[in-house]
Structure formats: structure tokens, C-alpha cells
N, C-alpha and C positions, 0 to 999 in steps of 0.2 A: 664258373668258379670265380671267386673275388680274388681278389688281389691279398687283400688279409687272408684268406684261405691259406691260398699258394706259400703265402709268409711264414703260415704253422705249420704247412706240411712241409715246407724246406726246414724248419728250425729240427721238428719230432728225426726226418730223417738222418739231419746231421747230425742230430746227438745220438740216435741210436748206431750210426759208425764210429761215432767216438768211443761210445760204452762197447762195443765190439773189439775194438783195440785195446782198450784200457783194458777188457779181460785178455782178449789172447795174450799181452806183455804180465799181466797177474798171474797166470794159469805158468806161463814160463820162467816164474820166478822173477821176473823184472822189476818189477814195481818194489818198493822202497827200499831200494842201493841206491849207490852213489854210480855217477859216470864211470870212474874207473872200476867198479865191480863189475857193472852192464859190459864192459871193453872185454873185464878180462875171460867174463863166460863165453864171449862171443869171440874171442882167438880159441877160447879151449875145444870151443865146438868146430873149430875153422869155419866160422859164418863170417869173420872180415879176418884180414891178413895181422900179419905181426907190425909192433912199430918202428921195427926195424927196417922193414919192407916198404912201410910209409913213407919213413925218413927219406929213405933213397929216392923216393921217386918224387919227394918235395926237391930236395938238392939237385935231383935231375932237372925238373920243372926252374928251378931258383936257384942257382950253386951261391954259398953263402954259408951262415954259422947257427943252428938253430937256437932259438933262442926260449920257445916255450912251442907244449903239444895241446891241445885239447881234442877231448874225443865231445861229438854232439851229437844227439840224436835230435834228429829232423823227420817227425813223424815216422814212418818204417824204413827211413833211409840215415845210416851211419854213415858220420863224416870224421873227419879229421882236419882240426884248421892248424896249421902249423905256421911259426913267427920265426922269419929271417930275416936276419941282417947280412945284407952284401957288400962286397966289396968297397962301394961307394958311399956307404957308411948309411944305404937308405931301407927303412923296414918294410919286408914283402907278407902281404899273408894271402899262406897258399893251401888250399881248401880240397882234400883229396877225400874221394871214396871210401869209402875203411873196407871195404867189400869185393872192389876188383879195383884198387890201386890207379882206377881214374883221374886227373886233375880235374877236378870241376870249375876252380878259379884263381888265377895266380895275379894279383894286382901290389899296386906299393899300399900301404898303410898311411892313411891319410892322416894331419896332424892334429890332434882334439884341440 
């Protein structure tokens, strides 16, 4: 098999998991909402936690003042990036699971 071969068969199967996903998120009413309608069907089903429950386990992870939430979807994994400011006046962003309230990653906020 060549090498271009290998090229098209990597490319035909990556898109056809993509068009997999893209339907199963279509078929579950996903596809054209915004992030927070995706969040809120997905608390309503208890497929990730509340952001209540997020909060706390950011301020566990980071104690400090929140300061903005965003929900993302990251291919079939929901996150939560949440923006603190702490005590020392330095901004953390802390990137929790929406699903089981994981931290995935709590670093400072670097300066643009």
C-alpha cells in the first residue's frame, strides 16, 4: 500500500467519526444551540453536575473570587474553564470536568 493510499484511508476514516458525532450530537438535539443551552440540557438530564457544584470545587482547587464561567465542549468531553482572582491580586484559570467535578487544570493566567 503507498503511502498516499494510507493518506486517504486515514483522511475517508477520520471524517467518517466525525460525521458520526456530528450526527449522534444532531439526533440529541445538540447541534445549533449555543453553549449554555448544550449546559443547560445536560444538568437537566444529570449528564454533568450543576455550576454550583463546579464553583466549589474551582475555589476548592483555587480559593479566590470568581470572576467569569465558561462551559466548552471538547469533542465528547465537557468542561468548565472558570477565571479567579486570588488573594494576591493574580488570575488563575481552572478547568474542571462538568461531568464528575474533576480538576483537569488549575494554572495562573498568563499576561497577553
Amino acid at each position: 500500500m503507498t503511502s498516499t493510499t494510507r493518506i486517504v484511508i486515514a483522511f475517508i476514516a477520520g471524517a467518517a467519526i466525525a460525521a458520526a458525532g456530528m450526527l449522534a450530537a444532531h439526533e440529541s438535539g445538540l447541534i445549533g444551540h449555543g453553549e449554555r443551552s448544550i449546559a443547560r440540557k445536560l444538568q437537566k438530564a444529570a449528564e454533568i453536575l450543576p455550576l454550583e457544584e463546579i464553583h466549589a470545587k474551582a475555589l476548592a482547587a483555587k480559593p479566590g473570587r470568581i470572576i467569569e464561567s465558561d462551559f466548552e465542549v471538547k469533542g465528547t468531553r465537557f468542561t468548565y474553564e472558570i477565571d479567579i482572582l486570588d488573594e494576591q491580586g493574580v488570575f488563575w484559570e481552572v478547568e474542571i470536568n462538568a461531568k464528575t467535578g474533576e480538576v483537569v487544570r488549575a494554572q495562573p493566567e498568563l499576561d497577553d
